[in-house]
C-alpha positions in Angstrom: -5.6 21.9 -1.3 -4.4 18.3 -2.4 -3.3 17.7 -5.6 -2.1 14.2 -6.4 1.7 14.4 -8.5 1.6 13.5 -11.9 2.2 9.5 -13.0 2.0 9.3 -9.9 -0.1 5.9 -10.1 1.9 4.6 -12.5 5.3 4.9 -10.0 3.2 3.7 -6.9 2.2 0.3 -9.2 5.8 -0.4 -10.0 6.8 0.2 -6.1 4.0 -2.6 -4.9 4.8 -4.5 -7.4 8.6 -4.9 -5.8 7.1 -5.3 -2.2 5.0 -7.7 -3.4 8.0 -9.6 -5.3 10.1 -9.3 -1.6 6.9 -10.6 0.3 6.5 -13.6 -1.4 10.4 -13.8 -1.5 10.3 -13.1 2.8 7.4 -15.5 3.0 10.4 -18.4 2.3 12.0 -17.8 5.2 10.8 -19.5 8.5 11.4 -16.8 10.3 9.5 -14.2 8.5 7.0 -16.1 6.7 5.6 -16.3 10.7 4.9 -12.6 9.9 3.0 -13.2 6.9 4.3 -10.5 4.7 2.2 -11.4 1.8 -0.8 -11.1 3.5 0.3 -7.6 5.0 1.5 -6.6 1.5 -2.0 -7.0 -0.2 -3.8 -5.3 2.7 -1.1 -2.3 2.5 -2.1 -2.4 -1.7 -5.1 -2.5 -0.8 -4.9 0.8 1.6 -3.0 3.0 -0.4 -4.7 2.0 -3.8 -7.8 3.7 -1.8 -6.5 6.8 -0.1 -5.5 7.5 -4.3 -8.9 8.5 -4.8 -9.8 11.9 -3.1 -13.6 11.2 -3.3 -12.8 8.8 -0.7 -11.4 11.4 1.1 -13.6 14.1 0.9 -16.5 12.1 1.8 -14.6 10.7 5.0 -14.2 14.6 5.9 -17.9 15.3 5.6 -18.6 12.3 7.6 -16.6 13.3 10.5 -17.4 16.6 10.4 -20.9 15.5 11.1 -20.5 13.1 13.6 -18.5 16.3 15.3 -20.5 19.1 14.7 -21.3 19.8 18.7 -18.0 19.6 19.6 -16.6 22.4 20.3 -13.6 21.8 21.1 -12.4 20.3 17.7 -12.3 21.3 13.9 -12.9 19.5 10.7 -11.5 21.3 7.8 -14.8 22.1 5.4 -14.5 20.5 2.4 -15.5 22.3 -1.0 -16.6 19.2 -3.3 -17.7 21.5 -6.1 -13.5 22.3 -6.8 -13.1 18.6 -5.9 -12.0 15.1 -7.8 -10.4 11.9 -7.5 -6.9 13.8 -8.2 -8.1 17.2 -6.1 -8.6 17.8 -2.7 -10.0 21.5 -2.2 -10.8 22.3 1.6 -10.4 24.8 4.1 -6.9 26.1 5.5 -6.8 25.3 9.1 -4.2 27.9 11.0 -2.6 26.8 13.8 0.7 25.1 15.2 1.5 21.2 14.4 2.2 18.9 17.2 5.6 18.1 15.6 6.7 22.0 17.0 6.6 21.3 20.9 9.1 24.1 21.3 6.7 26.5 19.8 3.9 25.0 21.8 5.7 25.6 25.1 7.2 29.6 23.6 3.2 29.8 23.5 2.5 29.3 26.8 0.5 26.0 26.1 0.0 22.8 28.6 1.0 20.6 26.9 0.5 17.6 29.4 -3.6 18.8 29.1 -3.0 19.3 25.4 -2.5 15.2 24.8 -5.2 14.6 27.2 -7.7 16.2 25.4 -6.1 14.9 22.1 -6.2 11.5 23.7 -9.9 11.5 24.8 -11.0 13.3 21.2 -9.5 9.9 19.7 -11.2 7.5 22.3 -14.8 9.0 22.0 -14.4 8.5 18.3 -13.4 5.1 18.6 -15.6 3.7 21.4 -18.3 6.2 21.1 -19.0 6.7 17.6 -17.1 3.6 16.0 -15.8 5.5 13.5 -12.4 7.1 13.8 -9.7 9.1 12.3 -6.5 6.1 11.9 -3.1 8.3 11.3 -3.0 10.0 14.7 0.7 11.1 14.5 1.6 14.4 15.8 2.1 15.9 11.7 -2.1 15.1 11.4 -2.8 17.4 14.3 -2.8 21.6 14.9 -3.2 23.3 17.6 -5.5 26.4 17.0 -6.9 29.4 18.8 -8.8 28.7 22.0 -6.6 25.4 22.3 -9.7 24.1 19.6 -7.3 20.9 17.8 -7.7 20.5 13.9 -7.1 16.9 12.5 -5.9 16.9 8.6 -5.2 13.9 6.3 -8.4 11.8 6.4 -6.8 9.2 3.8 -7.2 6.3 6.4 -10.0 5.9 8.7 -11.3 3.0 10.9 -15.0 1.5 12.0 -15.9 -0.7 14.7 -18.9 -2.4 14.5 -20.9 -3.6 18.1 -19.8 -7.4 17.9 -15.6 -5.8 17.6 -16.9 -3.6 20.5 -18.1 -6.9 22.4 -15.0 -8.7 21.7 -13.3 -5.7 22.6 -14.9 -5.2 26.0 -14.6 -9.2 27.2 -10.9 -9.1 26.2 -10.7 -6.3 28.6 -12.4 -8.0 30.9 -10.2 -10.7 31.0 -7.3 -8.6 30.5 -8.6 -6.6 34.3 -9.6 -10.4 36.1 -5.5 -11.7 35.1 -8.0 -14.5 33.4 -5.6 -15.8 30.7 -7.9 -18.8 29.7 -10.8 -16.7 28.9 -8.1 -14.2 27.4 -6.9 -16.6 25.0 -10.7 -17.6 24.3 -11.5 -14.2 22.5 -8.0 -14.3 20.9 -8.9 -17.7 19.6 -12.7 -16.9 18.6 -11.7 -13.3 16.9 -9.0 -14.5 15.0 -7.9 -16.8 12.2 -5.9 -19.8 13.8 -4.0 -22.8 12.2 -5.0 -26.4 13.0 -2.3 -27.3 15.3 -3.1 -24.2 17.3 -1.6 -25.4 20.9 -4.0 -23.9 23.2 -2.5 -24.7 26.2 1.3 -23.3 25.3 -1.0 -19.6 24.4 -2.5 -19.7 27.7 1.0 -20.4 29.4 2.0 -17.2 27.2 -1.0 -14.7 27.8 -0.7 -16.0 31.6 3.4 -15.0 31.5 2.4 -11.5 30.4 -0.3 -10.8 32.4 1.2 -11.2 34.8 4.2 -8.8 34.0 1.9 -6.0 33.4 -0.5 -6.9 36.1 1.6 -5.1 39.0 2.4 -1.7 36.8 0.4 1.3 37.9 -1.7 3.2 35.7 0.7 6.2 35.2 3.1 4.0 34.4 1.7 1.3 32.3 3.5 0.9 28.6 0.5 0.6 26.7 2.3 0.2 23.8 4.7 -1.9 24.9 1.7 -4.2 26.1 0.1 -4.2 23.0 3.2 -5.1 21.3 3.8 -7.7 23.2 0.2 -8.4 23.0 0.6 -8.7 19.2 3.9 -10.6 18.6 2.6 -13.4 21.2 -0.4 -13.3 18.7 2.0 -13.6 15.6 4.0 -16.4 17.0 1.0 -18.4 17.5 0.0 -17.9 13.7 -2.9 -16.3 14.5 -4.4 -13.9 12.3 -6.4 -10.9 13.8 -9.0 -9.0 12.1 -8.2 -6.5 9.8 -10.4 -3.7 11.9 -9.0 -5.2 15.3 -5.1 -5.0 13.9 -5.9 -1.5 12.6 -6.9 -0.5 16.1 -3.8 -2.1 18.1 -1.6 0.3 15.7 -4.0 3.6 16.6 -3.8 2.6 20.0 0.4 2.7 19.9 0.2 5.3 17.5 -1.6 7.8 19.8 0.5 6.9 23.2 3.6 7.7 21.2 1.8 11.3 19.7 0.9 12.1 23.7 4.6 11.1 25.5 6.1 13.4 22.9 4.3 16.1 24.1 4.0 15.1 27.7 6.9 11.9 28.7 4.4 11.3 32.0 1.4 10.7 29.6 -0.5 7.6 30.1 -3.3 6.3 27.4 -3.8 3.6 29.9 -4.9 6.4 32.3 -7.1 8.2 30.0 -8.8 4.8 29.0 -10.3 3.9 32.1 -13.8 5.5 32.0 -13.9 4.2 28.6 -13.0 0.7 29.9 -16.0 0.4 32.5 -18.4 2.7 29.5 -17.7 -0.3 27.2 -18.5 -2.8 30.1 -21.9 -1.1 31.1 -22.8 -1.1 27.1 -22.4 -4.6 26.9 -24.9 -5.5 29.7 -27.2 -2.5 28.4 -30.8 -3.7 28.1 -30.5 -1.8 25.2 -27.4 -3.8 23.8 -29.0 -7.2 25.0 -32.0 -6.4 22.8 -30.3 -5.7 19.8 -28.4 -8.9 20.1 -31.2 -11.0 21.1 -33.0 -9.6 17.4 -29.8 -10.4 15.6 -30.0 -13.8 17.0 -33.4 -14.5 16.1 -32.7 -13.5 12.1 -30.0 -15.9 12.1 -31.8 -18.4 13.9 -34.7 -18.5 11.8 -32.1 -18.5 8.8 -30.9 -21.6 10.2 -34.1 -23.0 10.6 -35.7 -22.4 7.0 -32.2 -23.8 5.1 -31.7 -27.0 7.7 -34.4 -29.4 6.7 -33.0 -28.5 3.1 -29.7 -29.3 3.9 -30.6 -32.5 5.7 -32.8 -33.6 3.0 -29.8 -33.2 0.2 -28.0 -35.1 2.8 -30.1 -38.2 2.7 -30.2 -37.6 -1.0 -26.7 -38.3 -1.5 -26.3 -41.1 1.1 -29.0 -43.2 -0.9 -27.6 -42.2 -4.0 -23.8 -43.4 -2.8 -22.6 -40.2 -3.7 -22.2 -38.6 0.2 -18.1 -38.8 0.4 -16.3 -37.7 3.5 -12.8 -35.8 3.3 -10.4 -35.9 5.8 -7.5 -33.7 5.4 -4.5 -34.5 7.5 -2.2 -31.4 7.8 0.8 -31.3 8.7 0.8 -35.1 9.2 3.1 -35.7 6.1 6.4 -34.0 7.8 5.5 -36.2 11.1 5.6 -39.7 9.0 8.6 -39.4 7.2 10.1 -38.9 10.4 8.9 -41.6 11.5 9.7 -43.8 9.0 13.4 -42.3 8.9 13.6 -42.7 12.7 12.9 -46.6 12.1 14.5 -46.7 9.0 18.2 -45.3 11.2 17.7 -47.8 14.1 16.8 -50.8 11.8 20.1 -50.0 10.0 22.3 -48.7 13.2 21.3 -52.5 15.1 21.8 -54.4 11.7 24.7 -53.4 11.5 26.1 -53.5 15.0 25.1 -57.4 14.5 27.5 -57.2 11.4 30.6 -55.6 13.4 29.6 -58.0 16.2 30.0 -60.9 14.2 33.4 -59.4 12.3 31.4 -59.9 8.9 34.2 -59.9 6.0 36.0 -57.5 4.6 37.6 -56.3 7.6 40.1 -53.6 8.0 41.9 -53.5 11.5 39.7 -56.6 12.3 36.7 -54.2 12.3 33.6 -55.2 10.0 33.8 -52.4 7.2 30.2 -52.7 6.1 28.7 -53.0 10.3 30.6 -50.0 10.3 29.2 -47.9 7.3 26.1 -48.9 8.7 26.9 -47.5 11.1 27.4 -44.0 10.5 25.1 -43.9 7.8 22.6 -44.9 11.1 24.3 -42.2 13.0 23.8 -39.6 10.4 20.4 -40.5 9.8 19.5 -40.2 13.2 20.8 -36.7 13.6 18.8 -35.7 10.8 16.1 -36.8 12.2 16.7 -35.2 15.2 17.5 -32.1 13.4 14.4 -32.1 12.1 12.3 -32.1 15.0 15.0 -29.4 17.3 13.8 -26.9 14.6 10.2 -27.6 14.0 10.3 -26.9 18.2 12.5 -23.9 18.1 9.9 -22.4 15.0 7.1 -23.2 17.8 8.5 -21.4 20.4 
């Protein structure tokens, strides 16, 4: 049983209330605001203001629960919603070992090594299979029962991947296998949210770079994590923002490879994935797949077609009328001209005033010109600061 603690709303309101106050704080720094901590706050909120309500809860339990019913080898705790509420969680007691107690685990005689396989492909058929998975998968959330049959508690957080995720998914492993980092960077690009001065070709060099680092590790020995990491922070540094259901994934993915090398140090996820990688493939090219696709297609298309000649016609409207205006907003353009200006503004001034010193223009001190020479260094200083300027707005790029 569940039971939430009392004023216990009340305290967690108060406690995002301060993260929020430190993200928007972070969010002033250069160096964090790349992170976008606001943006992660409010979807954090947003995650724990659900898993508050039990209902959720309950009903994520009953789903799974069906979606697993043949499977043997697995157990959903049964849910009783009739001694259940948004505070209370009343389900069945599942009896067995956590994950967390690997000594008691090997006093028992288990394999552990076949233990996190099995743990490991109970995860990925959920995922790739079913689209609908369990998303805390840390060794606490697991128990080991009789008959080796694995329980899975805390349904608080769970994730869903809809086909066109599972498309994106299966060409970014595709390019991901072909060392393709142009295509790579293509999905990345398509999938996610990216700025206007997106470089394209520096995120290619990038993706190309660690590609090619992970390109000659085995499969038994292949980070996965650490590649996904990587994957991300390259991602982040590009100020590219992923999907909410994607993102959630990446941190399932490292999640689990961390729960199966603490049982087994030799485990590889990577390993484990690969008849999922070439099931995901063969679904995409699925006649079955292609039809669905081809029917989503023609809705949209024949959306397109019954609101265009609408469109077009309120277009015309409002060029006859005078009213059809066309904005054009230049960002980041502001930051570039006042450089510019300042960088012409400095050598107008530095040259001016060399003319000055040159012609030994009154008052002089040490027969040197003592305005040429202010304007001088007043030219000098400006020019750093201009240089300045753009050092850091490349260092906050790379």
């Amino acid at each position: 049983m569940k039971v939430q603690h009392a004023d216990i709303e009340r305290k967690l309101r108060v406690d995002l209330d301060i993260l929020l106050g430190l993200a928007q704080w972070a969010e002033k720094i250069p160096e964090l605001a790349v992170y976008r901590p606001r943006a992660v706050v409010a979807e954090f909120q947003r995650t724990v203001r659900r898993e508050l309500d039990f209902r959720r809860e309950a009903r994520n339990m009953q789903e799974f629960a069906r979606q697993l019913d043949a499977d043997q080898t697995v157990r959903i705790p049964k849910v009783y919603p009739e001694f259940s509420g948004r505070r209370v969680l009343t389900m069945e007691f599942l009896e067995g070992i956590k994950l967390t107690e690997t000594a008691r685990l090997r006093e028992a005689g288990i394999d552990l090594t076949e233990v996190a396989r099995r743990g490991a492909n109970l995860y990925l058929q959920m995922i790739f299979a079913n689209g609908y998975y369990h998303a805390d998968p840390h060794p606490g959330n697991l128990v080991l029962m009789a008959h080796n049959v694995i329980g899975l508690l805390d349904y608080g957080m769970v994730g869903r991947i809809d086909e066109r995720l599972q498309e994106d998914m299966a060409e970014m492993l595709l390019a991901v296998g072909s060392q393709d980092a142009e295509h790579l960077a293509s999905v990345i690009v398509r999938v996610g949210l990216v700025p206007a001065d997106l470089d394209r070709s520096a995120l290619s060099v990038d993706l190309a770079d660690f590609l090619a680092q992970y390109a000659t590790q085995s499969l038994e020995d292949f980070d996965l994590s650490g590649a996904l990491n990587e994957l991300t922070e390259i991602i982040r540094r590009f100020h590219i923002t992923l999907p909410a259901q994607l993102a959630l994934l990446l941190k399932v993915l490292v999640t689990l490879e961390g729960t199966g090398q603490l049982l087994s140090p030799k485990f590889s996820l990577m390993e484990v994935m690969q008849p999922y990688h070439r099931k995901l493939l063969w679904q995409r090219l699925s006649p079955r797949r292609q039809g669905r696709r081809m029917r989503r297609l023609y809705w949209e298309f024949r959306h397109l077609i019954e609101v265009l000649p609408t469109g077009i016609l309120d277009i015309l409207e409002q060029v006859q009328s005078g009213k059809f205006d066309v904005h054009l907003d230049h960002r980041g353009l502001e930051p570039s001209v006042n450089r510019l200006v300042l960088g012409t503004l400095a050598s107008a001034l530095f040259l001016g005033s060399s003319m000055l010193l040159a012609a030994s223009v009154r008052p002089l001190v040490y027969d040197i010109s003592v305005p040429g020479m202010a304007g001088c260094l007043l030219g000098l200083f400006l020019g750093w600061r201009v240089w300045h300027a753009i050092s850091r707005s490349m260092d906050r790029r790379r």
